[in-house]
HTML snippet that shows the backbone in 3Dmol.js (N, CA, C, O; Angstrom):
<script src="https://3Dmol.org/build/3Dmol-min.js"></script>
<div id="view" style="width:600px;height:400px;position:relative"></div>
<script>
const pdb = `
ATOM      1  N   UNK A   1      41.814 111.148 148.931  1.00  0.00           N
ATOM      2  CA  UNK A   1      40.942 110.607 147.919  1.00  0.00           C
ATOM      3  C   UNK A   1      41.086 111.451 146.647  1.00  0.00           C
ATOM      4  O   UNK A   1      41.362 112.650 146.675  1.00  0.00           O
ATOM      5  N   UNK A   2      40.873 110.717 145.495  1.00  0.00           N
ATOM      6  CA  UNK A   2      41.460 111.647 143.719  1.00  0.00           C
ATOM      7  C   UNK A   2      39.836 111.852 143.962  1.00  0.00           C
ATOM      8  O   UNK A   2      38.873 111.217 144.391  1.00  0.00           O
ATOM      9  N   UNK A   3      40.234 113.470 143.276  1.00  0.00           N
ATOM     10  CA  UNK A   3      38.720 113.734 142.327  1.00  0.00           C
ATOM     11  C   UNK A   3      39.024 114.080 141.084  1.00  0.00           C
ATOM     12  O   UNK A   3      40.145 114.025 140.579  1.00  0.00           O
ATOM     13  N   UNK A   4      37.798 114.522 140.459  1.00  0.00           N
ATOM     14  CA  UNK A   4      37.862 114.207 139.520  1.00  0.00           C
ATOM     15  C   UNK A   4      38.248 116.237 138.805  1.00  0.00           C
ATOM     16  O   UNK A   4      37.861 117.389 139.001  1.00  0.00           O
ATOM     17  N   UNK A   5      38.909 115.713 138.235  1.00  0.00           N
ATOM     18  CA  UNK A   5      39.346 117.339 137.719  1.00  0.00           C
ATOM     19  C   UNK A   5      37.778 118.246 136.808  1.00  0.00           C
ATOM     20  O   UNK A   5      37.555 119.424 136.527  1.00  0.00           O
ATOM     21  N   UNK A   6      37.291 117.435 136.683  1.00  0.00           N
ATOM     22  CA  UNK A   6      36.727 118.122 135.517  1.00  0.00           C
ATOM     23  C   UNK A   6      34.957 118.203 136.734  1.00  0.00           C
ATOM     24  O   UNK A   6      34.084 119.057 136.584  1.00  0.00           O
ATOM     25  N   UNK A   7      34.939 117.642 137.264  1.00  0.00           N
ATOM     26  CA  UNK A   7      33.224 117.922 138.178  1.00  0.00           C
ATOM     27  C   UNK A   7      33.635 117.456 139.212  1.00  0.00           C
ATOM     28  O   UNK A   7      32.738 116.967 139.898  1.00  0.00           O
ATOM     29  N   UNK A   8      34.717 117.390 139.665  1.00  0.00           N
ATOM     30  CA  UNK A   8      34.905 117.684 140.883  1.00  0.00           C
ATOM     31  C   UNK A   8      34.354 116.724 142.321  1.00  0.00           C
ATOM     32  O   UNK A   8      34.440 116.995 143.519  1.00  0.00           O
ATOM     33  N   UNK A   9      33.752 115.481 141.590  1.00  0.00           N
ATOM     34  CA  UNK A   9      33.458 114.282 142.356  1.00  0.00           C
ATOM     35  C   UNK A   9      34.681 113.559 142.545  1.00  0.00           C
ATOM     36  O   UNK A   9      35.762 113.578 141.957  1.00  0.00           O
ATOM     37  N   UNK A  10      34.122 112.770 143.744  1.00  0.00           N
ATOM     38  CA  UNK A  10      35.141 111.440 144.126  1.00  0.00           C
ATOM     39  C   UNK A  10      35.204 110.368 143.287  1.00  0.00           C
ATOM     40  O   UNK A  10      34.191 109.792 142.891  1.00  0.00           O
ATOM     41  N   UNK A  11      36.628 109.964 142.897  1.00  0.00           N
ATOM     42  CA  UNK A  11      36.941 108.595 142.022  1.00  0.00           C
ATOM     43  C   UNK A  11      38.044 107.437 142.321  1.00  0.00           C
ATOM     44  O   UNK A  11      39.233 107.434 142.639  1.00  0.00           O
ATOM     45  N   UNK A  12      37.594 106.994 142.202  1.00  0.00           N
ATOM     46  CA  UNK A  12      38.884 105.385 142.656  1.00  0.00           C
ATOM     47  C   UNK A  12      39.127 104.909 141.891  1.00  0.00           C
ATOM     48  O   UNK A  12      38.284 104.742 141.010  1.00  0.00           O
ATOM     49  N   UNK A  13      40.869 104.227 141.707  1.00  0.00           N
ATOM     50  CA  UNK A  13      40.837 103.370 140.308  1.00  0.00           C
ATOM     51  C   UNK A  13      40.457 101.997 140.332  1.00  0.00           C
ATOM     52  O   UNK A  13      40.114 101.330 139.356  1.00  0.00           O
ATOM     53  N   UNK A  14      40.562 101.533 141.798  1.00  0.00           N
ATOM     54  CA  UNK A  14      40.312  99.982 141.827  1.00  0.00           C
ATOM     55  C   UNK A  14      38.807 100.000 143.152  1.00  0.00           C
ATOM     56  O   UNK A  14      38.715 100.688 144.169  1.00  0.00           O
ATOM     57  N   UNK A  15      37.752  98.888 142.548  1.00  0.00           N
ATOM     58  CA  UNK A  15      36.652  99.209 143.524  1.00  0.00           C
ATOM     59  C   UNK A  15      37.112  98.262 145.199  1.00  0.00           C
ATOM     60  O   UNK A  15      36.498  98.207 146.265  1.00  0.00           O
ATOM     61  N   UNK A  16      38.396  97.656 144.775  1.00  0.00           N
ATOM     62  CA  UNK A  16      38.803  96.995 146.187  1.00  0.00           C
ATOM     63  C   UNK A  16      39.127  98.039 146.945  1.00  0.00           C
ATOM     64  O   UNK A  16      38.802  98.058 148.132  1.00  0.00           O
ATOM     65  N   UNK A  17      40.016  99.352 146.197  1.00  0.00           N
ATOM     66  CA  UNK A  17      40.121 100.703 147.519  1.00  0.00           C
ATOM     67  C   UNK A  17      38.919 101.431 147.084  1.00  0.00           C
ATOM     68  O   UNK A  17      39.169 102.529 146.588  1.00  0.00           O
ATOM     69  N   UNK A  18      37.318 101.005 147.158  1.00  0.00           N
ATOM     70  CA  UNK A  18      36.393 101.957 146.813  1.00  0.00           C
ATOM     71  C   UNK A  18      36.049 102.441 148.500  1.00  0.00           C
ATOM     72  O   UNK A  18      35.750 101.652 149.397  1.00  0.00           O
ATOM     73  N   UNK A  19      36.152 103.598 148.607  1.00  0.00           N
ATOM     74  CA  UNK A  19      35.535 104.395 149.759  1.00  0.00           C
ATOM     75  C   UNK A  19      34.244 105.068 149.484  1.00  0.00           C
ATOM     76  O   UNK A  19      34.029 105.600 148.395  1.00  0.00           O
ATOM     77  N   UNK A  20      33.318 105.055 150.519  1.00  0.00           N
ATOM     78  CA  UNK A  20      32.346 105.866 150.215  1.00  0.00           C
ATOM     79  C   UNK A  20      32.024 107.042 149.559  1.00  0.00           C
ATOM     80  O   UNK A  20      32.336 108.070 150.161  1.00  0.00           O
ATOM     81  N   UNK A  21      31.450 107.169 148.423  1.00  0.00           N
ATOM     82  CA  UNK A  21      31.158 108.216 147.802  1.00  0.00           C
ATOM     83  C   UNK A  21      31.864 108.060 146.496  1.00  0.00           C
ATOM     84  O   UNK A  21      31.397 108.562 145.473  1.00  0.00           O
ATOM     85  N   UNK A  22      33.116 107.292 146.504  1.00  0.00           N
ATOM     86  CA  UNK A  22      33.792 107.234 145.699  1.00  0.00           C
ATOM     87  C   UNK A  22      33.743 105.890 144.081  1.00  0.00           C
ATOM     88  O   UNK A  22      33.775 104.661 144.140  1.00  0.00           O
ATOM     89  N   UNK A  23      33.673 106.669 143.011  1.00  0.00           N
ATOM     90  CA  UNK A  23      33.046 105.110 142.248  1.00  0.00           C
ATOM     91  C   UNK A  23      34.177 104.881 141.329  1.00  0.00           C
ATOM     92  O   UNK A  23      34.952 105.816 141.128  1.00  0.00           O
ATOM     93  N   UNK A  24      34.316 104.022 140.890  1.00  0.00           N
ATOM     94  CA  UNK A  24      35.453 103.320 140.059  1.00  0.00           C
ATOM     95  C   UNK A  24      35.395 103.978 138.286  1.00  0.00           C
ATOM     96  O   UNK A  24      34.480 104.142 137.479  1.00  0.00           O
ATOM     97  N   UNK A  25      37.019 104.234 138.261  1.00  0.00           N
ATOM     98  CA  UNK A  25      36.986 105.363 137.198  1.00  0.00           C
ATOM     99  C   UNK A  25      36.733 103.770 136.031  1.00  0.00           C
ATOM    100  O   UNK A  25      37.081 102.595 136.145  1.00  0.00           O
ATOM    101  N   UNK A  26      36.018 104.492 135.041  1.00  0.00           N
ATOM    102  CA  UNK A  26      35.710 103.917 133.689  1.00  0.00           C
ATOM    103  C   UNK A  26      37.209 103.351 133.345  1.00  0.00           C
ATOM    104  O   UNK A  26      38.196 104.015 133.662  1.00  0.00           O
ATOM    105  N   UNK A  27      37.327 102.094 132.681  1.00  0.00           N
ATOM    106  CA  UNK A  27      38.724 102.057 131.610  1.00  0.00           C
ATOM    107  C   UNK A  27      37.787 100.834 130.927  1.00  0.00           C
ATOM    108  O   UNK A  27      36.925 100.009 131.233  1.00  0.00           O
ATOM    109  N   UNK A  28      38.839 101.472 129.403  1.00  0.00           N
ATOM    110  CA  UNK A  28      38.457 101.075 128.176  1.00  0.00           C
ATOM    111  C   UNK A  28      39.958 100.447 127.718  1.00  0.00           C
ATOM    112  O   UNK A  28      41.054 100.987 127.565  1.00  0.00           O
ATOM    113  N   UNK A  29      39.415  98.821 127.544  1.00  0.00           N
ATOM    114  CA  UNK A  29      41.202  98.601 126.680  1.00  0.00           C
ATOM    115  C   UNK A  29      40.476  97.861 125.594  1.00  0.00           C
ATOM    116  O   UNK A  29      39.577  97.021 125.636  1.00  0.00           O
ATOM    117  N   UNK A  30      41.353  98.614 124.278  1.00  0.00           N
ATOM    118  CA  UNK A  30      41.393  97.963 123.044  1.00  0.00           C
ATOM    119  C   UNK A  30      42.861  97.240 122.588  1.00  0.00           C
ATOM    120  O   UNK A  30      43.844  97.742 123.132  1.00  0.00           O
ATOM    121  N   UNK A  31      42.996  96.656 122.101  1.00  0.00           N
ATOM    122  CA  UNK A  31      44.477  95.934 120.798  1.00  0.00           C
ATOM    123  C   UNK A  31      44.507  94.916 121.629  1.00  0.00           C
ATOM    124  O   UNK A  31      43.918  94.920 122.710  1.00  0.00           O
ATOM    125  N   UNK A  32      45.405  93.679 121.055  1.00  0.00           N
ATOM    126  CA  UNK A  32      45.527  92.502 121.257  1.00  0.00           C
ATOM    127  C   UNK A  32      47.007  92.365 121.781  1.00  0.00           C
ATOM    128  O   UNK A  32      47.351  91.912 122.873  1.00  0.00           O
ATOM    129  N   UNK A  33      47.608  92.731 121.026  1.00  0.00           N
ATOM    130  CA  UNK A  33      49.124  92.475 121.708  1.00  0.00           C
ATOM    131  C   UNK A  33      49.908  93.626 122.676  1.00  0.00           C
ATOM    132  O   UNK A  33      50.470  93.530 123.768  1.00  0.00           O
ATOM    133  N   UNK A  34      49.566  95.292 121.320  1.00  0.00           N
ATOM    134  CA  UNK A  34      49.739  96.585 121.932  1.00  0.00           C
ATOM    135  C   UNK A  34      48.431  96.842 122.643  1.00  0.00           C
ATOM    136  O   UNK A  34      47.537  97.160 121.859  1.00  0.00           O
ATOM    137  N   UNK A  35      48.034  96.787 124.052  1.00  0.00           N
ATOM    138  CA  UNK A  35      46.827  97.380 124.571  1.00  0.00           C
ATOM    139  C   UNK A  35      46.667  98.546 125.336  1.00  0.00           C
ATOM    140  O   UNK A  35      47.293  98.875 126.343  1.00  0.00           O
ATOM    141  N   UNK A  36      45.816  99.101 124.788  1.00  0.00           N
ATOM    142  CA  UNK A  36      45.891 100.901 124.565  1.00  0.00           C
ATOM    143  C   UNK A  36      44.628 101.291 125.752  1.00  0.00           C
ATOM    144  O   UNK A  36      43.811 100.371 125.772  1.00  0.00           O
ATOM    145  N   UNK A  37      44.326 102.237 126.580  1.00  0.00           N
ATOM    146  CA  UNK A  37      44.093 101.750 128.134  1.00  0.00           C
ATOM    147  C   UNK A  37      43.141 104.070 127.964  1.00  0.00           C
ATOM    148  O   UNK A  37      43.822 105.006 127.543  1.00  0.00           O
ATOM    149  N   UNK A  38      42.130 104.177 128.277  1.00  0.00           N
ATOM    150  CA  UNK A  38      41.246 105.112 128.218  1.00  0.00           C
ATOM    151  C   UNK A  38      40.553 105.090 129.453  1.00  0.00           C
ATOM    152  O   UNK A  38      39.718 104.261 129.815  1.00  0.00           O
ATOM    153  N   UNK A  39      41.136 106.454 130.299  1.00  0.00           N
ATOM    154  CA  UNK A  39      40.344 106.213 131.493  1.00  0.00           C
ATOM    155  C   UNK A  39      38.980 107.391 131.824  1.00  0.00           C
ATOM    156  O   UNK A  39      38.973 108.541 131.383  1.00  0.00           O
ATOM    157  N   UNK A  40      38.280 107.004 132.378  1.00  0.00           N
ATOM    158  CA  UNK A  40      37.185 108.151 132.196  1.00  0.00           C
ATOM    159  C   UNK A  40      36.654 108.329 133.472  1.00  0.00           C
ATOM    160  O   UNK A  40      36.893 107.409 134.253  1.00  0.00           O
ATOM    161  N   UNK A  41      35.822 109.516 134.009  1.00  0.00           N
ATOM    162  CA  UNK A  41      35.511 109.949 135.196  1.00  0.00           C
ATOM    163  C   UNK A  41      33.977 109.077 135.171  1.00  0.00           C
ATOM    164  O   UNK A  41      33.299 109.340 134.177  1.00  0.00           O
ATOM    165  N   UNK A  42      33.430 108.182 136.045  1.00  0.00           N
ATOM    166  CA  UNK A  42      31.593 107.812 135.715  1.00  0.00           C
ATOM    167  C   UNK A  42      31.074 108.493 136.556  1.00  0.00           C
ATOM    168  O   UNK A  42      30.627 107.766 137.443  1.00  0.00           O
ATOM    169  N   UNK A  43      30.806 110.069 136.838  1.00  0.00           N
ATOM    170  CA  UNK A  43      30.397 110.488 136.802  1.00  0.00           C
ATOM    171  C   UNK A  43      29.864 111.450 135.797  1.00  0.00           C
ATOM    172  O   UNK A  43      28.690 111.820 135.817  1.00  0.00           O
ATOM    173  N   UNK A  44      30.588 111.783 135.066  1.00  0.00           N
ATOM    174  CA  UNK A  44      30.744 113.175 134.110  1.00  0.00           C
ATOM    175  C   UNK A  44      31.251 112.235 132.380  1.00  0.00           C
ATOM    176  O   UNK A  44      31.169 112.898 131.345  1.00  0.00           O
ATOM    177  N   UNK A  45      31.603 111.136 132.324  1.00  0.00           N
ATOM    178  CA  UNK A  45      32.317 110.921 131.620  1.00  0.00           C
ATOM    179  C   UNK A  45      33.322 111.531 130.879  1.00  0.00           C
ATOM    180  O   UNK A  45      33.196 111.513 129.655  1.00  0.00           O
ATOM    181  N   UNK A  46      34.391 112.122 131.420  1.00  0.00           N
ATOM    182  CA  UNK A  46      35.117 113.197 130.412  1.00  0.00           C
ATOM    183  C   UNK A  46      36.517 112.101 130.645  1.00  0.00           C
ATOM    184  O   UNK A  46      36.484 111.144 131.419  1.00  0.00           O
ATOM    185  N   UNK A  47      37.610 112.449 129.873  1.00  0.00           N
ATOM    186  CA  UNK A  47      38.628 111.427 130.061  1.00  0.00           C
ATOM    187  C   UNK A  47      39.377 112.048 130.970  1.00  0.00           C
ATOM    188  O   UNK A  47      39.466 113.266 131.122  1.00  0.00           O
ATOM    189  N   UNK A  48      39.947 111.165 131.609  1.00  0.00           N
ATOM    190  CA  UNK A  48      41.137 111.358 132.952  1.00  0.00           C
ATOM    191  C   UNK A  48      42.680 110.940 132.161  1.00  0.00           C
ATOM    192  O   UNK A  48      43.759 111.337 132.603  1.00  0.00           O
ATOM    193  N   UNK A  49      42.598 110.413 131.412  1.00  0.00           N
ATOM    194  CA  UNK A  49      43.874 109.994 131.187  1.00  0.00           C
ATOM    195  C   UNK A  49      44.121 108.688 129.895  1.00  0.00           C
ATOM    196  O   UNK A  49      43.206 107.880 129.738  1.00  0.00           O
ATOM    197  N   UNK A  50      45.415 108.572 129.014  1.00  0.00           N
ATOM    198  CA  UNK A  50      45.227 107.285 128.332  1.00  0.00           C
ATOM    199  C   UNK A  50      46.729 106.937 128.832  1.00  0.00           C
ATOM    200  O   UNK A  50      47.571 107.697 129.308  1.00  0.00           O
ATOM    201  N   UNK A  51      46.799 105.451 128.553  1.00  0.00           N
ATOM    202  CA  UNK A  51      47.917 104.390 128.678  1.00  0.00           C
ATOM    203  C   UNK A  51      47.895 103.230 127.681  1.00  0.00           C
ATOM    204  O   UNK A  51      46.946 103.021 126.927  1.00  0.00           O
ATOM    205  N   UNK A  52      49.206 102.360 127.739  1.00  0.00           N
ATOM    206  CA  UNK A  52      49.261 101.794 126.807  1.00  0.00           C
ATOM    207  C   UNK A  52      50.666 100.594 127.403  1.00  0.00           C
ATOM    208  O   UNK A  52      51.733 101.013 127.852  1.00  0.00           O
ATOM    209  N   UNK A  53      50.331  99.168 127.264  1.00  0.00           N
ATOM    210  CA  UNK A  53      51.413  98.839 127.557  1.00  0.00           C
ATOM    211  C   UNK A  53      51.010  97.426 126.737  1.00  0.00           C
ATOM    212  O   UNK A  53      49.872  97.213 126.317  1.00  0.00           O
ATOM    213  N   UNK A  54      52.507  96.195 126.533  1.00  0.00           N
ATOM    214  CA  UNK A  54      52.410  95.360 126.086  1.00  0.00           C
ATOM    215  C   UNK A  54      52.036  94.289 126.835  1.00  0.00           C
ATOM    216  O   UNK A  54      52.641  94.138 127.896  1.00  0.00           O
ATOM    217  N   UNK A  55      50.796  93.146 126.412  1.00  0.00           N
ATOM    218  CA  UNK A  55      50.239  91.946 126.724  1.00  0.00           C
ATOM    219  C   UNK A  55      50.018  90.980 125.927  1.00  0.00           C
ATOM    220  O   UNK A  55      50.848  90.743 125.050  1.00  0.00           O
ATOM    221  N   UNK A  56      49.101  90.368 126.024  1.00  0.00           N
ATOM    222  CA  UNK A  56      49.171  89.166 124.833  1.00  0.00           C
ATOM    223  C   UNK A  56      49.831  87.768 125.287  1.00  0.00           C
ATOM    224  O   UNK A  56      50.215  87.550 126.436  1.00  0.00           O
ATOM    225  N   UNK A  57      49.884  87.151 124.568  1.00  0.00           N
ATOM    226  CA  UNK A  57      50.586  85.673 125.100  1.00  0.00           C
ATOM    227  C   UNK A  57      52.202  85.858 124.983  1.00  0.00           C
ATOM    228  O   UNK A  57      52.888  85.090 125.658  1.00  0.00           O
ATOM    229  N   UNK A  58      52.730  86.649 124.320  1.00  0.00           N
ATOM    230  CA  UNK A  58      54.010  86.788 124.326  1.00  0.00           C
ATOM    231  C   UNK A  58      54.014  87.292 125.788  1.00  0.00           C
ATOM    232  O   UNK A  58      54.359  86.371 126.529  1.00  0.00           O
ATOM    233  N   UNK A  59      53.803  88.205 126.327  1.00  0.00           N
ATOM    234  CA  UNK A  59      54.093  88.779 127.743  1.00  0.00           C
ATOM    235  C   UNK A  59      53.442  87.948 129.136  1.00  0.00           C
ATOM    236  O   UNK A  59      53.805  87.911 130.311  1.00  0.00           O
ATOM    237  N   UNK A  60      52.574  87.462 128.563  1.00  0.00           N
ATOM    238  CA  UNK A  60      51.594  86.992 129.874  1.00  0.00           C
ATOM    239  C   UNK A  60      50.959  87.629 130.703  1.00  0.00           C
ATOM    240  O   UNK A  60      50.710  87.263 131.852  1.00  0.00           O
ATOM    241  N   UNK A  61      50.598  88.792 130.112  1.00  0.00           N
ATOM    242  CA  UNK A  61      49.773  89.497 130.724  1.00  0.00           C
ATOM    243  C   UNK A  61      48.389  89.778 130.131  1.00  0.00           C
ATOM    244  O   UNK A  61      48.532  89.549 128.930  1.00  0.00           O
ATOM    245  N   UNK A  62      47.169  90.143 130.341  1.00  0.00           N
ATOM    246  CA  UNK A  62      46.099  89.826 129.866  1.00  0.00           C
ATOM    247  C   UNK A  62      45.678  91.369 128.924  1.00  0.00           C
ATOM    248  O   UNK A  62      44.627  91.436 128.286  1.00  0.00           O
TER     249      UNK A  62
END
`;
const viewer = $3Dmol.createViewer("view");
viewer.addModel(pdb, "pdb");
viewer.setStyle({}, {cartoon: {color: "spectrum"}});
viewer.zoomTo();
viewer.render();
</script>
């Protein structure tokens, strides 16, 4: 199971693999075509990580 680097609780990225104790990390997506991806611990809120990949109707991805 990931914890969380910064307080040291349990985190999951998807709540379909949520295990007990464990709660679904925060993500934040902004842009329309370039979408830019902010992940955060909900416990502590501190950031875990950013990403970024292409979607939009050109790609077909949401």
């Amino acid at each position: 199971m990931a914890k969380c680097p910064h307080c040291e609780k349990d985190v999951t990225l998807a709540s379909a693999k949520k295990d007990e104790g464990a709660l679904e990390v925060h993500k934040d997506v902004e842009g329309v075509v370039k979408k830019e991806v902010m992940y955060s611990c909900p416990h502590c809120d501190r950031v875990l990580g950013f990403a970024f990949f292409l979607g939009g109707i050109a790609t077909g991805r949401p």
